[in-house]
VOVOLO-960959 format. One record per residue (C-alpha): x, y, z. Coordinates in steps of 0.25 Angstrom, whole numbers, plus 5000, padded with zeros to 4 digits. Example, Ala and Ser with C-alpha at 12.3 -4.5 7.8 and 13.67 -1.06 7.14 Angstrom:
BEGIN
504949825031505549965029
***
This chain:
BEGIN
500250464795499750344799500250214794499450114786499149964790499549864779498149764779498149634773496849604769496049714776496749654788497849754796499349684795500149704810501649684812502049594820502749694830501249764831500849644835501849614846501749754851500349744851500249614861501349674870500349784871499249684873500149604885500549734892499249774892498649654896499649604906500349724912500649674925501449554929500449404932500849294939500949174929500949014933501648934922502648814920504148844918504248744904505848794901506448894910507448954899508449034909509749074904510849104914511749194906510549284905509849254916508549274909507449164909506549124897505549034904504548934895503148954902502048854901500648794907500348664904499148564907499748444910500748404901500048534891500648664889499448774889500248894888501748934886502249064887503849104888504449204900505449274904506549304917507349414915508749394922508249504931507149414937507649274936508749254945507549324956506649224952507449104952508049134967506849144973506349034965507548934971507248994987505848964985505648824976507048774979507248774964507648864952506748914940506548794932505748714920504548634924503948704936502848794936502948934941502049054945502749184939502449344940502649384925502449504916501849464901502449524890502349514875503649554867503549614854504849524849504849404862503349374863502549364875503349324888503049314903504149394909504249334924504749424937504249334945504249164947503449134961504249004968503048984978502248934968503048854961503548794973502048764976502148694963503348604967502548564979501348514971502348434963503048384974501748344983501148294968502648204968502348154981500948124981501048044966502447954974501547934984500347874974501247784968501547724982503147764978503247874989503847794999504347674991505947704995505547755009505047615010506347525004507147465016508647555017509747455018510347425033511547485030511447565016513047555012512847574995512247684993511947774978512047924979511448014970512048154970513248224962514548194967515048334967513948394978514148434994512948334996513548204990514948254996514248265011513548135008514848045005515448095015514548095026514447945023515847895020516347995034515447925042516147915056515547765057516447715046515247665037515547645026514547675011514747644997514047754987513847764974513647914967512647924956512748064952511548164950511048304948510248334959509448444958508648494946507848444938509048354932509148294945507848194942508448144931509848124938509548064952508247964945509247934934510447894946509347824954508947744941510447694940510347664954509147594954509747504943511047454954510347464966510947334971512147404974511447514982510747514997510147654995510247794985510647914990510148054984511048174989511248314986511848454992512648564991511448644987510048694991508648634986508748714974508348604963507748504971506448484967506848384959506648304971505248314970505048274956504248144955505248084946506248094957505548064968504847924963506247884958506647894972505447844979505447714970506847684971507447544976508447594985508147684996508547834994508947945004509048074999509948195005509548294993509648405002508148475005508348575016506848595016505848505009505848375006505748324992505048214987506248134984506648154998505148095004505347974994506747934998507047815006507547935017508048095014508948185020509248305019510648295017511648215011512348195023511048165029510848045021512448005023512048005037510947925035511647825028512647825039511547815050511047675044512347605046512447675060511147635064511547485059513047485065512347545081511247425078512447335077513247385090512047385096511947225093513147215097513247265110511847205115512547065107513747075118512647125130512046995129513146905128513746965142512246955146512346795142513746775147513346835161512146785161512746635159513946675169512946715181512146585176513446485179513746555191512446545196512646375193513846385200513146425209512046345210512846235209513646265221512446275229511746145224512846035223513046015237511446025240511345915230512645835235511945865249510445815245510945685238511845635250510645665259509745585249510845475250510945465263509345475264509345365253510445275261509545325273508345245265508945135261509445105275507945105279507445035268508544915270507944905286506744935283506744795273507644735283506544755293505444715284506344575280506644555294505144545298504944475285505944375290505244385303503944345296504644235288505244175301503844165307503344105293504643995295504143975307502843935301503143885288504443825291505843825285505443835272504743975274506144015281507043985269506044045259505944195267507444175269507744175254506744275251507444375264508944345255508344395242507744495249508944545257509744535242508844645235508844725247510644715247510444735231509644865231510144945240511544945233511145005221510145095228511345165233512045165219510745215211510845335222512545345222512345355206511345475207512145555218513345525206512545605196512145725204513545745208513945725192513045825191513545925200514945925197514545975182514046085189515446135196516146265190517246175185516346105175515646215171517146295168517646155162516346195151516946335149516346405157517146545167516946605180517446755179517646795195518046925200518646945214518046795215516646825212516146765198515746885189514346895180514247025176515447095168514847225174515447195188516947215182517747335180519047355172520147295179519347205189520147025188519346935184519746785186519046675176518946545180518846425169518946285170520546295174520946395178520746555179520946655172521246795176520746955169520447095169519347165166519547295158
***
């Protein structure tokens, strides 16, 4: 006999389990194959000792939830998933990112309606990730910021440096000691500022260490960001705006080794230089007082080129006085005594020519005594005396004036002999006799003999 409904006013009453049953009938029929759903992961909800994940699903419009909905990843799946997740995106299941997923939808007569997921498809949320990290890039490089510590001048020889990493990993370990066993000898002082660095914690971490650099970055030349010991699993915290503009807006150059086998991050295209290793940037480090140090040896030799250059230069340039010197002090000890003689020559002439000239003078004046009588005579004959005493005045210091300047010449002369110019400090190094000017005409073993003012002095070449 079939039972009776109770009614409530004309209107039938339903238990609550009729109604649950009767929406699970609705859902299976409705959806009774698997869809693909597109929604944001809000809280991921996974619990190890189980291995069953209970994920928060949500749409939103801008900063707007439109839809929430709860799901499920039975053990069975979840470990598959989140593999395959890592290999593709680099990155486990985690909040805040959105996800495609293949997912049965069920109603539950005692847990509700849930979206029970087989499937998550990385591809897409890696796609995701791009647009995030070329929509990071794009708004650094609006802002004018994307460059800003490429452009910042690294020091000449960057000894204090801040290292962010944790003390305890391979990467700061091959780091330290990559650049304290450099086989140069340099020597660093670094200071450890300890982060997580991977993960979402790690923004927080490394712009919270970069802010308490920031705050002494009179002590330090450059920062340094390093990580190993593991794969990019949890890196794309690197791409987070956040990260990337403190870096790209900080004071002191940075230089990452935060180990990207593959793609480079956006924190990585904003620092002052990347690698990707920590030993890499070690190296790096290293390179710039090595660079300096060859700079410097390279000065010095060129420094010691040219002093020989001068020296030798200078050496050829006496010898070639010396020279010059024997050559010309008898031509000019020869030409002055010939333009003596040719002076005495002159004189000679001059003093017959005027006695000549006086004695036809004295012809005249003894035809004029003749005509105008003895007091003519005795006038020419005291003009021929005064005559006859310039004549014996002059020519004496004539000959002085001449003796005087053949004094000077010679004067001259002898302060360009050897033995004046030895007296002022100056050596001839002679080998076998024969004045040396290029120190590439020596072997080892080969005498030399010095000559200074007094003396010689005797070596050896080695």
């Amino acid at each position: 006999m079939e039972t009776r409904r109770e009614t409530f006013q004309d209107y039938p009453v339903y238990s609550l389990s009729e109604i649950a049953f009767s929406l699970h009938k609705v859902v299976e029929r409705t959806y009774p194959q698997p869809y693909y759903i597109k929604a944001e992961i809000l809280k991921l909800n996974y619990y190890p000792h189980s291995g069953h994940c209970y994920p928060e699903l949500v749409e939103k419009e801008g900063n707007t939830i439109k839809a929430e909905m709860r799901a499920i990843i039975w053990a069975s799946h979840y470990q598959r998933i989140n593999e395959r997740f890592i290999q593709i995106t680099g990155n486990p299941l985690k909040e805040n990112i959105s996800i495609l997923c293949l997912a049965n939808i069920e109603f539950s007569p005692k847990h509700g309606l849930a979206l029970h997921i087989q499937d998550i498809e990385p591809s897409y949320t890696l796609g995701e990730m791009v647009k995030n990290r070329n929509a990071v890039i794009e708004r650094l490089k609006k802002e004018g910021v994307f460059t800003a510590n490429k452009r910042l001048e690294m020091p000449l020889l960057p000894k204090r440096i801040a290292v962010i990493s944790v003390e305890t990993s391979k990467g700061f370990s091959d780091f330290m000691t990559t650049l304290n066993g450099n086989r140069y000898g340099y020597r660093f002082e670094t200071e450890l500022f300890p982060s997580i660095l991977q993960g979402d914690k790690a923004i927080t971490g490394i712009t919270g260490r970069l802010a308490e650099i920031e705050m002494r970055r009179q002590e330090f030349d450059c920062v340094v960001i390093v990580r190993g010991g593991g794969g990019d699993v949890g890196l794309s915290c690197y791409d987070e705006y956040e990260m990337a503009h403190c870096v790209a807006t900080f004071p002191l150059p940075v230089l990452t080794g935060i180990g990207h086998s593959t793609n480079l991050s956006v924190t990585d295209m904003v620092a002052h230089k990347h690698n990707i290793t920590p030993t890499d940037v070690a190296v790096s480090l290293i390179d710039c007082f090595h660079s300096f140090d060859e700079q410097v040896k390279d000065l010095q030799h060129r420094i010691v080129t040219v002093g020989k250059t001068i020296v030798a230069e200078q050496q050829a340039l006496l010898l070639e006085l010396d020279a010059r010197r024997k050559v010309a002090v008898p031509k000019v000890i020869v030409h002055h005594r010939t333009l003596l003689g040719q002076l005495s020559q002159n004189m000679v002439l001059k003093a017959k020519e005027l006695l000549i000239q006086q004695q036809s003078v004295l012809d005249m004046a003894g035809r004029a005594l003749d005509r105008q009588g003895k007091l003519r005579i005795a006038s020419n004959r005291e003009h021929l005396e005064r005559f006859s005493d310039v004549v014996k005045a002059l020519a004496p210091a004539y000959l002085s004036q001449q003796r005087e300047r053949v004094g000077v010449l010679e004067e001259k002369i002898q302060l360009l002999h050897p033995n004046n110019i030895l007296k002022r400090g100056f050596s001839i190094t002679r080998y076998k006799g024969k004045a040396i000017t290029e120190a590439s005409e020596l072997k080892p073993g080969d005498e030399l003999v010095t000559q200074v003012y007094e003396g010689e002095v005797k070596s050896r070449v080695e």
